[in-house]
C-alpha positions as CSV (number, residue, x, y, z in Angstrom):
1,X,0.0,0.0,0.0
2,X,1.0,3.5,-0.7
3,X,2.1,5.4,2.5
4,X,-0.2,8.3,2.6
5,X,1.8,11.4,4.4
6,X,-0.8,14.2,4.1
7,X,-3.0,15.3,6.6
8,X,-5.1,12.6,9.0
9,X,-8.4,12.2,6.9
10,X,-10.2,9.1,9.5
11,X,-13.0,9.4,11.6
12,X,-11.5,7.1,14.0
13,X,-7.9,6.9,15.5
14,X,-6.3,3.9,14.8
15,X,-3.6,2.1,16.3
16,X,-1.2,-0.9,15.1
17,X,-2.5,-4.1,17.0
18,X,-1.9,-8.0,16.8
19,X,-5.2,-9.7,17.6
20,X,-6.7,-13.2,16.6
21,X,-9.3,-12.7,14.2
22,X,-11.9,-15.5,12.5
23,X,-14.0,-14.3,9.0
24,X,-16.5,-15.7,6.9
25,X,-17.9,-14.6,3.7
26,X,-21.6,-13.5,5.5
27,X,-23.6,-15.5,2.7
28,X,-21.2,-18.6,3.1
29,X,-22.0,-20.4,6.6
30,X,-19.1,-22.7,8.2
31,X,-16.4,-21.7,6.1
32,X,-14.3,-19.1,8.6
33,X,-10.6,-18.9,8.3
34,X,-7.7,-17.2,10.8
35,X,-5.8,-14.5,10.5
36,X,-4.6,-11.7,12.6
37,X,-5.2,-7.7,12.3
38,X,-2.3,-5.6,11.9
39,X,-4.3,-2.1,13.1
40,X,-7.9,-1.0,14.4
41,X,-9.7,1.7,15.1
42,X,-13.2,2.2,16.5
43,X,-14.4,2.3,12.6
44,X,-12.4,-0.7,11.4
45,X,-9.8,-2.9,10.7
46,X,-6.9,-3.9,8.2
47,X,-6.5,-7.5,8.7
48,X,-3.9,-10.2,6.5
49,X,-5.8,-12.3,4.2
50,X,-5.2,-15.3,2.1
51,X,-7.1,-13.7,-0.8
52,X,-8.8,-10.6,-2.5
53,X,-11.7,-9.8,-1.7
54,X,-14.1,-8.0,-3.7
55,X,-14.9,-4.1,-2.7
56,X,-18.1,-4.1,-0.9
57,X,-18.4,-7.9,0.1
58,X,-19.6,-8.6,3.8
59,X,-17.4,-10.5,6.0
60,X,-18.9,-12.2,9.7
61,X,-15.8,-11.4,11.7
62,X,-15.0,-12.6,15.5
63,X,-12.7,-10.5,17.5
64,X,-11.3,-11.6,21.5
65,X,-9.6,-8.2,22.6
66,X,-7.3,-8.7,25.4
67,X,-9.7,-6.1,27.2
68,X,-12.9,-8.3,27.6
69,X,-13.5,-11.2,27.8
70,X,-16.2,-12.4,25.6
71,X,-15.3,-13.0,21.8
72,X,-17.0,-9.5,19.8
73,X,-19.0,-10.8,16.5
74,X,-19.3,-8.0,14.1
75,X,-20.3,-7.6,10.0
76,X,-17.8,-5.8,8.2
77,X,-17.5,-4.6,4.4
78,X,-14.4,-4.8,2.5
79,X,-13.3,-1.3,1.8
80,X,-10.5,-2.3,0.1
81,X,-7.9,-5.8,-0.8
82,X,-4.8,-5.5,-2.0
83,X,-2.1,-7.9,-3.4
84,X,0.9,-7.7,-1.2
85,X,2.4,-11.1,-2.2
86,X,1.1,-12.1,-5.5
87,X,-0.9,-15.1,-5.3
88,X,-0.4,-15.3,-1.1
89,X,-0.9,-12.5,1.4
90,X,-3.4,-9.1,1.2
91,X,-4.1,-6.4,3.1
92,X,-7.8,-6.0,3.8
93,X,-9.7,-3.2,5.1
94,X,-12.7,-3.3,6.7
95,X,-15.9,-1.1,8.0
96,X,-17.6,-2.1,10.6
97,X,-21.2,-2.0,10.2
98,X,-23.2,-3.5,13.2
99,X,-20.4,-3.0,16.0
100,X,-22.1,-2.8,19.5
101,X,-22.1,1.0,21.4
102,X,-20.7,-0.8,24.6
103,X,-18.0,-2.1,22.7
104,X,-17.7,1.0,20.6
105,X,-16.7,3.0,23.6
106,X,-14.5,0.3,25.1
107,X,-12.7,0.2,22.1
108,X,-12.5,3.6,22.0
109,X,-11.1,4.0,25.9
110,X,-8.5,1.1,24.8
111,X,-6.9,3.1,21.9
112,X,-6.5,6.2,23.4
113,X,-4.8,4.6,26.0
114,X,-2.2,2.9,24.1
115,X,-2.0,6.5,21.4
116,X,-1.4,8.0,25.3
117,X,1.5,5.6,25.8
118,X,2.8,6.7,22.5
């Protein structure tokens, strides 16, 4: 991906984090597959694939933060995939769409502590 050095243009602050991460296409039950997110933010999340998806597309995704204890389930919509190891690895951003307002504001508290870290 192209490093983008202008002015911040998210809603959301986002923060480099390593957590487990199960997805499923939302129309294809039982299929899920593991990966790992590589950033998040209260609006999203850029997660490693094992293939490109399609802008658009709604993925069933399960999150366990190391901040609560019960396993998040969300629907997310490809923003954008792109090819970082041809044939392999993507990058994947995601929207969420349905993410709960508790968990909304948890997330929130979590990345401003680690930016305040930072």
């Amino acid at each position: 991906m192209k490093k983008y050095n202008g002015p911040e243009r998210r809603k959301h602050s986002r923060i480099d984090a390593n957590f487990i991460v199960s997805y499923r296409i939302k129309q294809i039950p039982d299929n899920y597959d593991l990966t790992q997110t590589k950033n998040v933010s209260q609006g999203g999340i850029l997660l490693t694939t094992n293939r490109k998806f399609e802008k658009g597309t709604q993925l069933m995704i399960t999150i366990r933060f190391p901040f609560i204890p019960q396993r998040i389930e969300v629907t997310g919509e490809v923003v954008e995939s792109e090819e970082i190891v041809k044939g392999l690895i993507y990058e994947t951003r995601i929207r969420f769409l349905d993410l709960n307002e508790e968990f909304f504001k948890k997330l929130g508290s979590f990345i401003q502590e680690r930016l305040n870290k930072w």
